[in-house]
BALOBA-1460 file (C-alpha; in Angstrom, 3 decimals):
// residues 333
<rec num="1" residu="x" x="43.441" y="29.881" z="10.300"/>
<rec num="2" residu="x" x="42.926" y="29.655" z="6.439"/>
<rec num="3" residu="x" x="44.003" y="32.283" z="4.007"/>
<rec num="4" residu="x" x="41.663" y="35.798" z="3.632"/>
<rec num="5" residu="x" x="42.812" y="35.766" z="0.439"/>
<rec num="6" residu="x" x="45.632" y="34.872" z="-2.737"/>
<rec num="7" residu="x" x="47.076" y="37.460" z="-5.271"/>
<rec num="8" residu="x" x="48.221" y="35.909" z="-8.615"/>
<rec num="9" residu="x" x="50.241" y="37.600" z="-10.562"/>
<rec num="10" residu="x" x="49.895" y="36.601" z="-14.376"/>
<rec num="11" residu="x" x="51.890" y="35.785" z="-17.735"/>
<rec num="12" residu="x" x="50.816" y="38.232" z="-20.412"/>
<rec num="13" residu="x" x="48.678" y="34.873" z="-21.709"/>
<rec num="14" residu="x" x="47.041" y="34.469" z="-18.486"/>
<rec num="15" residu="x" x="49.044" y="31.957" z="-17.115"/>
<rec num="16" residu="x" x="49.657" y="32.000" z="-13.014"/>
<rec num="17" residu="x" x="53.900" y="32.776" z="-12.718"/>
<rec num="18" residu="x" x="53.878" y="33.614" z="-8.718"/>
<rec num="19" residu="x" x="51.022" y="33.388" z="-6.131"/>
<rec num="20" residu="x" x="51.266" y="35.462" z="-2.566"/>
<rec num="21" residu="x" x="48.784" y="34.480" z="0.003"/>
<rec num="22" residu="x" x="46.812" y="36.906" z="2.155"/>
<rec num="23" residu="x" x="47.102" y="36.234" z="5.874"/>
<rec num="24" residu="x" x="45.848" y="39.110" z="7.213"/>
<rec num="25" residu="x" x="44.415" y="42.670" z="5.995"/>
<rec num="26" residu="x" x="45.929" y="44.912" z="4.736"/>
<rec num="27" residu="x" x="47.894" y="43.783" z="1.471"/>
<rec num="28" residu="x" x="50.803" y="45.948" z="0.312"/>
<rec num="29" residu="x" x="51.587" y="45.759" z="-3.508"/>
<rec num="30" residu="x" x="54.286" y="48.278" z="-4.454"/>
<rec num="31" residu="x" x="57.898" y="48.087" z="-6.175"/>
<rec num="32" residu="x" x="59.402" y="49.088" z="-2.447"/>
<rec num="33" residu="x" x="61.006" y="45.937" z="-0.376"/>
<rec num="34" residu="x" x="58.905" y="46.816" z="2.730"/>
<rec num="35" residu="x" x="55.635" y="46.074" z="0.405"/>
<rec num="36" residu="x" x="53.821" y="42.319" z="1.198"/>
<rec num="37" residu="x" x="54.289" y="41.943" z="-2.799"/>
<rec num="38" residu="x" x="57.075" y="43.410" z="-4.480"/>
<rec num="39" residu="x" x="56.123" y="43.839" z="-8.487"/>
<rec num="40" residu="x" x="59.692" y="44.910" z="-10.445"/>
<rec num="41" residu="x" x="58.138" y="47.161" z="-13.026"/>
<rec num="42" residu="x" x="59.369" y="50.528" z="-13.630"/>
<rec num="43" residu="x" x="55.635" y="51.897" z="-14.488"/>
<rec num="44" residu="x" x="54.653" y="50.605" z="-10.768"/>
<rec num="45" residu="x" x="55.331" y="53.005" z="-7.649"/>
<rec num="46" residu="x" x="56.598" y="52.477" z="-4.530"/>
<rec num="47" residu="x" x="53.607" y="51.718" z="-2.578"/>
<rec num="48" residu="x" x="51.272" y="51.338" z="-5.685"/>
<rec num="49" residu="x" x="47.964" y="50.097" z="-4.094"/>
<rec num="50" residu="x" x="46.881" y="48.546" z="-0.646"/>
<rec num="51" residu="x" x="43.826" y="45.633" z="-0.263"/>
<rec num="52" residu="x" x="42.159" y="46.137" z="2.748"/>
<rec num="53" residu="x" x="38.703" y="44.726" z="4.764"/>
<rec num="54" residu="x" x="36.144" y="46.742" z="6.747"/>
<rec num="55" residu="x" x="32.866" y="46.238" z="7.495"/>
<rec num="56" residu="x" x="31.781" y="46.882" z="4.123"/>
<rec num="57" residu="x" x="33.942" y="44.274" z="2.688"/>
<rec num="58" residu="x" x="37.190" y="44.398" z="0.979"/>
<rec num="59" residu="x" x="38.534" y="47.013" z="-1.011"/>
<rec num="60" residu="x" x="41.455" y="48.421" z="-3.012"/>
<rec num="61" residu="x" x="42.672" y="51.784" z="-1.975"/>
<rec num="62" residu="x" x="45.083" y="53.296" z="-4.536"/>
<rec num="63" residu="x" x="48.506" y="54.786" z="-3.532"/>
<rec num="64" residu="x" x="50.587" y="57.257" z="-4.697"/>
<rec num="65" residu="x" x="50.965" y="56.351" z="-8.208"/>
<rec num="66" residu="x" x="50.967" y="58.921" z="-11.567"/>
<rec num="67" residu="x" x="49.553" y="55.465" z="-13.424"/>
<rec num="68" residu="x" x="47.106" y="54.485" z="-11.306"/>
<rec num="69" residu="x" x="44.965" y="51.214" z="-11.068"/>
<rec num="70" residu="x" x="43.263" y="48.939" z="-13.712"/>
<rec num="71" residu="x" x="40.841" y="47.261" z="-12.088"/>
<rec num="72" residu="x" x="36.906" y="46.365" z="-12.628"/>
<rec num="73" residu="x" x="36.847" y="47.673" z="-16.280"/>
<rec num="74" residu="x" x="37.959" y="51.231" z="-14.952"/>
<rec num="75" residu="x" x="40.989" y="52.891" z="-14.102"/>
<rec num="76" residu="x" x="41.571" y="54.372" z="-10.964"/>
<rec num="77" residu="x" x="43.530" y="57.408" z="-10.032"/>
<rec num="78" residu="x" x="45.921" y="58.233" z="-6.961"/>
<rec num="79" residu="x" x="43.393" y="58.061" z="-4.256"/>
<rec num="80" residu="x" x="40.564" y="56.527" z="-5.203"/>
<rec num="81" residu="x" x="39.480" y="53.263" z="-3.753"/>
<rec num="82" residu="x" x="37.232" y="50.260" z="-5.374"/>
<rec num="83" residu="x" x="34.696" y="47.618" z="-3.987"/>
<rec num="84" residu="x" x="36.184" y="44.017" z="-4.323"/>
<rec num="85" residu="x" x="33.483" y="42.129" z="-6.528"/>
<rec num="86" residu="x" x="31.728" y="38.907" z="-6.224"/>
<rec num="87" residu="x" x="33.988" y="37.190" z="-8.502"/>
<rec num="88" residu="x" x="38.226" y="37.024" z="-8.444"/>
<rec num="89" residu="x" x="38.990" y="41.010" z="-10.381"/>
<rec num="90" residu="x" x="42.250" y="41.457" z="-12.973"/>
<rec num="91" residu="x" x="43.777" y="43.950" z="-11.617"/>
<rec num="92" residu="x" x="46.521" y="46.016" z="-13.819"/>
<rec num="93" residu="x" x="49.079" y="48.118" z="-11.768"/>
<rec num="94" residu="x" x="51.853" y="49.216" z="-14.457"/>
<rec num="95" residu="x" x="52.500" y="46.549" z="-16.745"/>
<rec num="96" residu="x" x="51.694" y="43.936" z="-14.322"/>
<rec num="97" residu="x" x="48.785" y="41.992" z="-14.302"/>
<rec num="98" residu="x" x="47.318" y="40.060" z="-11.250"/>
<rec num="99" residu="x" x="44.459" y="38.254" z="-9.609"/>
<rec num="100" residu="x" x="42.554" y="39.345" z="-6.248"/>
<rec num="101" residu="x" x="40.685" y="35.671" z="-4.998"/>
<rec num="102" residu="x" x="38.803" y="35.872" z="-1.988"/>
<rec num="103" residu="x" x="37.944" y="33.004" z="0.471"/>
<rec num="104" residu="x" x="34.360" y="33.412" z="-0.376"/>
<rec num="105" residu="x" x="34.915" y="33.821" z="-4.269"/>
<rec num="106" residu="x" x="33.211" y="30.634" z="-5.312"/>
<rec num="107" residu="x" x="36.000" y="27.889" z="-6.670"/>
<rec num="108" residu="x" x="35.569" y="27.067" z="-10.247"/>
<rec num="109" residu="x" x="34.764" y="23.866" z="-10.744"/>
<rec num="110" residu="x" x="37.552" y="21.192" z="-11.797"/>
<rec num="111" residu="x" x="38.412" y="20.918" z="-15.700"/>
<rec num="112" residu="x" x="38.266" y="17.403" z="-17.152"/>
<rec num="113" residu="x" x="41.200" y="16.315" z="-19.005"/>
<rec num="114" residu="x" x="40.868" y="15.630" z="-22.424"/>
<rec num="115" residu="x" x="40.319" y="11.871" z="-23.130"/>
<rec num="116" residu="x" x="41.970" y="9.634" z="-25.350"/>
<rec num="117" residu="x" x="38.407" y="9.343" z="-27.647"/>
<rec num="118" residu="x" x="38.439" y="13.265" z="-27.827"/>
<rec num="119" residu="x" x="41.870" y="12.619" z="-29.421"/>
<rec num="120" residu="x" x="40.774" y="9.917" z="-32.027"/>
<rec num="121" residu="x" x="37.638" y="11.767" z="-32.779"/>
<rec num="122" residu="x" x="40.055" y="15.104" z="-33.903"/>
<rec num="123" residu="x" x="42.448" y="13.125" z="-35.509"/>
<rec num="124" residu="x" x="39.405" y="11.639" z="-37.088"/>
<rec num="125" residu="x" x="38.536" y="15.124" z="-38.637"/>
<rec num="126" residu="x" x="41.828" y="15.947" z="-39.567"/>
<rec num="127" residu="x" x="41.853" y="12.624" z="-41.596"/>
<rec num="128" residu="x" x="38.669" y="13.476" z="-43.680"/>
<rec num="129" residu="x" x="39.057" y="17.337" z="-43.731"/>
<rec num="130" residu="x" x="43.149" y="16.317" z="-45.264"/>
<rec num="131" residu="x" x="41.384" y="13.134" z="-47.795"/>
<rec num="132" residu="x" x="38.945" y="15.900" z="-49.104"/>
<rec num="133" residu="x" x="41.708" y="18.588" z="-49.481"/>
<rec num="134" residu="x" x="43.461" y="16.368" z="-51.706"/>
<rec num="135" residu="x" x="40.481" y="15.030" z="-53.615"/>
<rec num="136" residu="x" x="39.794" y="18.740" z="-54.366"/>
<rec num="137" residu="x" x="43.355" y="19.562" z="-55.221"/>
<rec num="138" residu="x" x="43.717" y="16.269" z="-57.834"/>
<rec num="139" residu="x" x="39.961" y="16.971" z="-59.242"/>
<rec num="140" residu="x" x="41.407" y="20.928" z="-60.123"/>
<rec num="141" residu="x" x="44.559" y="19.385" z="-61.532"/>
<rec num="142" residu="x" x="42.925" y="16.895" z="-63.346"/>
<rec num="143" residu="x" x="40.536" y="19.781" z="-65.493"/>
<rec num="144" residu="x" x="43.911" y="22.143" z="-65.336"/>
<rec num="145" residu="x" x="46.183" y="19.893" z="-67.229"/>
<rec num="146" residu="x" x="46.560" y="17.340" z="-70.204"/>
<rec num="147" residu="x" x="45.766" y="13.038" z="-69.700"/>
<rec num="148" residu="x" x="49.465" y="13.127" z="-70.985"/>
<rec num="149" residu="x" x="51.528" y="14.631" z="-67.965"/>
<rec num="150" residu="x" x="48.676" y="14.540" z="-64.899"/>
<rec num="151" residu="x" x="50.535" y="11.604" z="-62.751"/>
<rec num="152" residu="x" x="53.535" y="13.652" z="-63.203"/>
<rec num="153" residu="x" x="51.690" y="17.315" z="-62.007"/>
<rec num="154" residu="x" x="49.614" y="16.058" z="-59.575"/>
<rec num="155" residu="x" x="52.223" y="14.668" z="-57.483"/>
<rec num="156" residu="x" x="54.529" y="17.969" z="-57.778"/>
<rec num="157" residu="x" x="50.899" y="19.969" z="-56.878"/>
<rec num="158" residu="x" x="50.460" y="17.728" z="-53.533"/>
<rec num="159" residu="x" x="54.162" y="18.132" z="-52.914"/>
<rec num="160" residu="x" x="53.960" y="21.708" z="-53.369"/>
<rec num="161" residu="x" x="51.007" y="21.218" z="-51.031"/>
<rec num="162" residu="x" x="52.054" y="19.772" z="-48.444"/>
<rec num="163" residu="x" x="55.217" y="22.262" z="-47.859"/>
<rec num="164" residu="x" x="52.578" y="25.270" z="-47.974"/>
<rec num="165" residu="x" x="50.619" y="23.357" z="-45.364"/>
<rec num="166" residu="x" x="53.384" y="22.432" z="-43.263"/>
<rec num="167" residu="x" x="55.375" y="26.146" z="-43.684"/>
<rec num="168" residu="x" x="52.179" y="27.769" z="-43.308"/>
<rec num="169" residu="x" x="51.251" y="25.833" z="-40.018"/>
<rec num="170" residu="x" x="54.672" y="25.566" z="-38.846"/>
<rec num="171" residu="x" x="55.156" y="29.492" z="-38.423"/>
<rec num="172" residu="x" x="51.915" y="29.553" z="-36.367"/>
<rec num="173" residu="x" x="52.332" y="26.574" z="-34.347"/>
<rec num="174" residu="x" x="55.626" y="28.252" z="-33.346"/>
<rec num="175" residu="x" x="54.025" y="31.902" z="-32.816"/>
<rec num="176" residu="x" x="51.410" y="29.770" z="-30.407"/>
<rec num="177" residu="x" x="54.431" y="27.790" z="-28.591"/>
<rec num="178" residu="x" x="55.833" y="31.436" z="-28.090"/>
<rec num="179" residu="x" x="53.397" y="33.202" z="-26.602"/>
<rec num="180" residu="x" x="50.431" y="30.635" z="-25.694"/>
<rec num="181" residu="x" x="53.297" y="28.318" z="-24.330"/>
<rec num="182" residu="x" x="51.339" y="25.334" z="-26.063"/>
<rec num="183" residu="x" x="51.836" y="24.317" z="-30.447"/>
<rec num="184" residu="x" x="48.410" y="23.736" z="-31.591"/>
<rec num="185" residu="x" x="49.630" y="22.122" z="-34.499"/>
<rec num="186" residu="x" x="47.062" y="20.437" z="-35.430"/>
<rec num="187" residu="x" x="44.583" y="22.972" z="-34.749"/>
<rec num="188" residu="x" x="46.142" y="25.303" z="-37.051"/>
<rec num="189" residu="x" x="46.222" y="22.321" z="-39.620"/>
<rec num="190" residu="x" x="42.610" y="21.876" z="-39.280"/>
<rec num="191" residu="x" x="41.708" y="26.055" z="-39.660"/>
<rec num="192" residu="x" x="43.549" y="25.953" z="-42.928"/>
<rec num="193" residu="x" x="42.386" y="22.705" z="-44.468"/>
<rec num="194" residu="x" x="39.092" y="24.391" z="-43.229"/>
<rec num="195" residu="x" x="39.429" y="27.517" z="-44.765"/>
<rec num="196" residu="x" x="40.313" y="25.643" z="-48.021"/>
<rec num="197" residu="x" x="37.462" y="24.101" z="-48.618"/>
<rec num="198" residu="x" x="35.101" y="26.672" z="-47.554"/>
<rec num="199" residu="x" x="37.312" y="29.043" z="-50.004"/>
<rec num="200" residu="x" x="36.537" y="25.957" z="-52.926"/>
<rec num="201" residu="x" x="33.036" y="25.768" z="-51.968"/>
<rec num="202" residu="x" x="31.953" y="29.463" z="-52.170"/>
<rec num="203" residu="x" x="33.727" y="29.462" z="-55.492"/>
<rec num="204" residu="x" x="32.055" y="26.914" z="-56.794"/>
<rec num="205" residu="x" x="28.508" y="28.211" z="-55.278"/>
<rec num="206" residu="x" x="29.152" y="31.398" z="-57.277"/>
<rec num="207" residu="x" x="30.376" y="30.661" z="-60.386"/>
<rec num="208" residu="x" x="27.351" y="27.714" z="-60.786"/>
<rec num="209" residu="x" x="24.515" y="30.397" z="-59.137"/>
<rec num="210" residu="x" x="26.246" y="33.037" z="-61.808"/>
<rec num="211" residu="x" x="25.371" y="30.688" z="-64.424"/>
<rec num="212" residu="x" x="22.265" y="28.796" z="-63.641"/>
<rec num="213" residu="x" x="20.800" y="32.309" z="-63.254"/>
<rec num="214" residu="x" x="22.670" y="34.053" z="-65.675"/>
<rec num="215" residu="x" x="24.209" y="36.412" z="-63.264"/>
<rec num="216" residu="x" x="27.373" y="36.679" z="-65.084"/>
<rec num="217" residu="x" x="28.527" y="39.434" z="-63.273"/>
<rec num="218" residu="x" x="28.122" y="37.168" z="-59.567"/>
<rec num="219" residu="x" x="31.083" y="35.097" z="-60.392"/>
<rec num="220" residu="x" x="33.161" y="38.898" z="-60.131"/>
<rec num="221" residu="x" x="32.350" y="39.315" z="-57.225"/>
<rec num="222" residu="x" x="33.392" y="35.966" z="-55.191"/>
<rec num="223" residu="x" x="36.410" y="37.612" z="-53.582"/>
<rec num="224" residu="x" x="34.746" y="39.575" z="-51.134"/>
<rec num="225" residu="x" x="33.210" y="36.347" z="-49.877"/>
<rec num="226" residu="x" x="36.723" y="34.616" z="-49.898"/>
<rec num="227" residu="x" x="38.485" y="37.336" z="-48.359"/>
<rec num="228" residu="x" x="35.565" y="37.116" z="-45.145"/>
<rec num="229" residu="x" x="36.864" y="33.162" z="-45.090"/>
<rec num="230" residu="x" x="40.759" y="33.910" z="-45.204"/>
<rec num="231" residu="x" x="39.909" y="36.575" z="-42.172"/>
<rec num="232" residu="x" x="38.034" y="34.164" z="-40.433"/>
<rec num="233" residu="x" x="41.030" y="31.836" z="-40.483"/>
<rec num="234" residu="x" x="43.347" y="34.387" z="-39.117"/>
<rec num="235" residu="x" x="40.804" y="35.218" z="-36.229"/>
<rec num="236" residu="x" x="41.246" y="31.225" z="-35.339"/>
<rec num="237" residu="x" x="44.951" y="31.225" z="-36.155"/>
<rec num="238" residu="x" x="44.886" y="33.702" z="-33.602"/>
<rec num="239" residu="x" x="42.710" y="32.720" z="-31.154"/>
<rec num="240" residu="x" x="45.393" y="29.650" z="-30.822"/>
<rec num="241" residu="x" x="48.143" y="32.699" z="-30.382"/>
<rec num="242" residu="x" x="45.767" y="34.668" z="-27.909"/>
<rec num="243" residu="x" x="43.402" y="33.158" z="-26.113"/>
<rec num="244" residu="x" x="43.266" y="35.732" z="-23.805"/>
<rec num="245" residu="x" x="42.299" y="38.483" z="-26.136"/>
<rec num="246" residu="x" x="39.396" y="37.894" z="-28.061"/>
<rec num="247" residu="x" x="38.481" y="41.373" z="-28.723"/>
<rec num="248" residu="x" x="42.192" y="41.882" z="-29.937"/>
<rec num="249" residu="x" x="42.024" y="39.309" z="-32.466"/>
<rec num="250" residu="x" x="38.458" y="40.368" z="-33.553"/>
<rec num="251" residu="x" x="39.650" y="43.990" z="-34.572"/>
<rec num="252" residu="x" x="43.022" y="42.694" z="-35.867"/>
<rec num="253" residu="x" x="40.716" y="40.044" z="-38.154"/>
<rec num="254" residu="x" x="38.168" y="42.552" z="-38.872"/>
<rec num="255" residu="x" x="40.863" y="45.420" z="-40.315"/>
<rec num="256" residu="x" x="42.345" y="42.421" z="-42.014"/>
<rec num="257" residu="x" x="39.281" y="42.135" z="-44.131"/>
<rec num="258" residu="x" x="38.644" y="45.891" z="-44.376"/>
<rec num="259" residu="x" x="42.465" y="46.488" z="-45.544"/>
<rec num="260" residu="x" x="42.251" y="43.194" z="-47.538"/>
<rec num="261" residu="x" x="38.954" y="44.058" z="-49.305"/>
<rec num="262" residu="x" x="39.894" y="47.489" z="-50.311"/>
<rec num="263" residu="x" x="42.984" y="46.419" z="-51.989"/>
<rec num="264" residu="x" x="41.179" y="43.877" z="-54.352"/>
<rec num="265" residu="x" x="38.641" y="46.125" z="-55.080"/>
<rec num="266" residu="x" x="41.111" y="48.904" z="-55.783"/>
<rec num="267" residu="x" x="43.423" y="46.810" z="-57.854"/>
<rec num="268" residu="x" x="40.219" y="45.113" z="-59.772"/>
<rec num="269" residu="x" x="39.453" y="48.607" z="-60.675"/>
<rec num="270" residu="x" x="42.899" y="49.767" z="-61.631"/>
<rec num="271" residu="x" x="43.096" y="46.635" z="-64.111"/>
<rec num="272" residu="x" x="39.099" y="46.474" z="-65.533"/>
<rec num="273" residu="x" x="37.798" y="49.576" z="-64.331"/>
<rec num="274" residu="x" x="35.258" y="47.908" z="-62.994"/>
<rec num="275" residu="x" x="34.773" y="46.012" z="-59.211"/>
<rec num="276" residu="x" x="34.539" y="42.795" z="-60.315"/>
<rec num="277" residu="x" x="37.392" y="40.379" z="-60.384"/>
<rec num="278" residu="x" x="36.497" y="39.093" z="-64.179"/>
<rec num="279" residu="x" x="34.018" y="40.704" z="-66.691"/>
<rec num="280" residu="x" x="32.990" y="37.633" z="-67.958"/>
<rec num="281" residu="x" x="32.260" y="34.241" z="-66.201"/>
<rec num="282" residu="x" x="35.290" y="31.540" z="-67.381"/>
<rec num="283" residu="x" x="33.236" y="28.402" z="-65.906"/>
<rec num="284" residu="x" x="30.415" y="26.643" z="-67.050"/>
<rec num="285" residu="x" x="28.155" y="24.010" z="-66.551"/>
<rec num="286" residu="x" x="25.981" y="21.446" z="-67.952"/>
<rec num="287" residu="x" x="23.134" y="23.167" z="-69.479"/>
<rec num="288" residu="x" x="20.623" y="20.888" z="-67.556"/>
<rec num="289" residu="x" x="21.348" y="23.347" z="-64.658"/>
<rec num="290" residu="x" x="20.556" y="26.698" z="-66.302"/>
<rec num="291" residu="x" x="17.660" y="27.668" z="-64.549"/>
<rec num="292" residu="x" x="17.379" y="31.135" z="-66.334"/>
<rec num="293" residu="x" x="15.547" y="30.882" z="-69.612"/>
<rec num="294" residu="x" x="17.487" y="30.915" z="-73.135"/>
<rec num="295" residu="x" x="17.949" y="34.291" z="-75.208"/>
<rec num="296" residu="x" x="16.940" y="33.828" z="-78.864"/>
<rec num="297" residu="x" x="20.268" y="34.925" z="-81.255"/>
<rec num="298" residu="x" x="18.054" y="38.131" z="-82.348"/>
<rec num="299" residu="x" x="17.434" y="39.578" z="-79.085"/>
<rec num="300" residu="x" x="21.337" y="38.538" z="-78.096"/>
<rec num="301" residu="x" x="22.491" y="40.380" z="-80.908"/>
<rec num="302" residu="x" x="19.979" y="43.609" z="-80.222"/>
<rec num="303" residu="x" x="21.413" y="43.440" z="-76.485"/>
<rec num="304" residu="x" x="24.870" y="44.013" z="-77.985"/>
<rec num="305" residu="x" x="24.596" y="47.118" z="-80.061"/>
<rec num="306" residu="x" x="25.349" y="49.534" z="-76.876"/>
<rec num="307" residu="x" x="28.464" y="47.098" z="-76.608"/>
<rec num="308" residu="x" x="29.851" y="48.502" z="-80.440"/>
<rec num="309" residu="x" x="29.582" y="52.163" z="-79.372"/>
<rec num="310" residu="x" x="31.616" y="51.501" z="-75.873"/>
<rec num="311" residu="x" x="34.234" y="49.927" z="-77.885"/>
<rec num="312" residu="x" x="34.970" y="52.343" z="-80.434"/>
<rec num="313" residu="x" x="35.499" y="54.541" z="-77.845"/>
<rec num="314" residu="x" x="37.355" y="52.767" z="-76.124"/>
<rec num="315" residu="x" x="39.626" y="51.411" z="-78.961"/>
<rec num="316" residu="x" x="39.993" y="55.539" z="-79.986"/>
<rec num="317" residu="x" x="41.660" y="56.181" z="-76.736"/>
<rec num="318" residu="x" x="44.012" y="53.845" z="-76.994"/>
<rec num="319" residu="x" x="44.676" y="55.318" z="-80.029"/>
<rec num="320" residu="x" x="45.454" y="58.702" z="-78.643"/>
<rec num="321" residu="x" x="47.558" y="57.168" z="-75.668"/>
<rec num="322" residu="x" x="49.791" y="55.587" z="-78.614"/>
<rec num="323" residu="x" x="50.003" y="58.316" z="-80.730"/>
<rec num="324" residu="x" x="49.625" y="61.608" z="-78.971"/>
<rec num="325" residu="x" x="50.817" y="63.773" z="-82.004"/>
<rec num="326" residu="x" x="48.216" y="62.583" z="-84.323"/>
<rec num="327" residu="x" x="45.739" y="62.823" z="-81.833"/>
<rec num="328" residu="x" x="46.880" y="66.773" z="-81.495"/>
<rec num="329" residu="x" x="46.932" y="66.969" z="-85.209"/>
<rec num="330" residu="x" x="43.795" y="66.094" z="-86.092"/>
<rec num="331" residu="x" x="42.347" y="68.357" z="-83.068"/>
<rec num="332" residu="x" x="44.278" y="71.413" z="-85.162"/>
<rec num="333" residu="x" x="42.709" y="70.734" z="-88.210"/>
């Protein structure tokens, strides 16, 4: 006679640590020895929760227990009892989490290992998504520094580089060995050098939309865009750390960008008093690209005369902020 059914109790990652097969009805789970599975958790009673059949099917009845039963999406209280589903159920009895499979639970289907061309093909990726990295990184040095010294700076800007990429991946790969019990190195590699050029790319999108439309003030505003990229590649750093809890690393991503986003905009306002990261856009481009049309020099300088009245007041405050008994002075007279 086959097993009625096998209890798995889990890893916090998901991971099967013990297995205790059902032989016959019913199933005793409980922290007491005289239980068929003995949990030792201090949040699970003595005779926490009993799987039984009838002619209804299977069912959990719940014991004796202040904490109840996780199971099905719902918890259960001292008492109550729950319909064994169609599929195997999580169940969550203290801090323990386990795994009701029936005989008739249809087996999942066999997972093919990964072959060696899956390998090649992501090592393939890695190999572009690292050449373009470092075609982006000597392209910025190159506009960033004089002919004179740019051997000498680029190669301390791809060491520098590579020990950001390395410490940066190194800490996650070990958070993922930790708790996912497998590195991920290289996926972790790949989410950054990812994130990198995405974070380029917007950058670039902006500033050269900002001036081929003469949006100056679009360029300002290419952080909050950036900041939805670096959260992104924490929710995939994650996912690597937790692959169990997607909704966890959702929110945790999610508040990242909320927390993230209010701080630049917060700090951007402390320093310009505006929202905007600049006030002015720093890049250009060739004028071939402008698609906006020119402004003749009258109309440009008609377009500044608000601009004279803004700054007199502004330069007469920071007059009164350096001399404060002046400023009181003249008020007296």
């Amino acid at each position: 006679m086959g097993a009625l059914a096998l209890i798995e109790v889990l890893d916090r990652d998901g991971s099967v640590r013990h297995t205790q097969k059902v032989l016959a009805w019913p199933l005793r789970v409980g922290r007491s020895l005289d239980n068929d599975l003995v949990l030792d958790d201090p949040h699970v009673a003595g005779h926490h929760f009993t799987v039984d059949a009838n002619d209804d099917g299977v069912f959990l009845a719940v014991g004796d227990t202040v904490n109840g039963v996780g199971v099905g999406g719902q918890l259960l209280a001292a008492g109550e009892r729950w319909q064994a589903a169609a599929v195997p159920s999580t169940i969550v009895a203290g801090r323990s989490h386990l795994r009701l499979r029936l005989a008739e639970h249809t087996l999942a289907p066999e997972q093919p290992l990964v072959a060696a061309r899956v390998l090649t093909q992501g090592l393939a990726v890695l190999a572009w998504l690292i050449g373009l990295n470092l075609l982006v990184l000597v392209f910025r040095t190159y506009l960033d520094t004089d002919p004179e010294p740019f051997a000498r700076t680029v190669s301390v800007a791809v060491l520098w580089a590579t020990a950001v990429v390395l410490g940066w991946c190194g800490g996650w790969t070990l958070l993922s060995k930790l708790f996912a019990h497998q590195a991920h190195f290289a996926w972790h590699v790949r989410v950054l050098l990812t994130a990198t050029l995405v974070w380029e790319a917007v950058g670039l999108l902006f500033a050269w939309v900002g001036f081929s439309l003469s949006w100056p003030w679009l360029p300002g505003y290419t952080f909050a865009v950036q900041m939805a990229v670096a959260s992104l590649a924490l929710y995939f750093h994650l996912q690597a750390v937790e692959p169990h809890r997607p909704l966890f690393t959702r929110a945790f991503a999610a508040s990242a960008f909320a927390v993230g986003l209010g701080l630049l905009v917060w700090g951007h306002w402390q320093r310009f008093e505006s929202t905007r990261s600049a006030l002015y856009q720093s890049t250009m481009f060739p004028p071939g690209t402008r698609v906006a049309r020119p402004v003749d020099t009258d109309t440009f300088v008609e377009r500044l005369a608000p601009l004279e009245g803004r700054l007199a007041d502004k330069a007469r405050q920071a007059d009164d902020t350096d001399n404060p008994a002046q400023g009181g002075s003249d008020d007296e007279e």
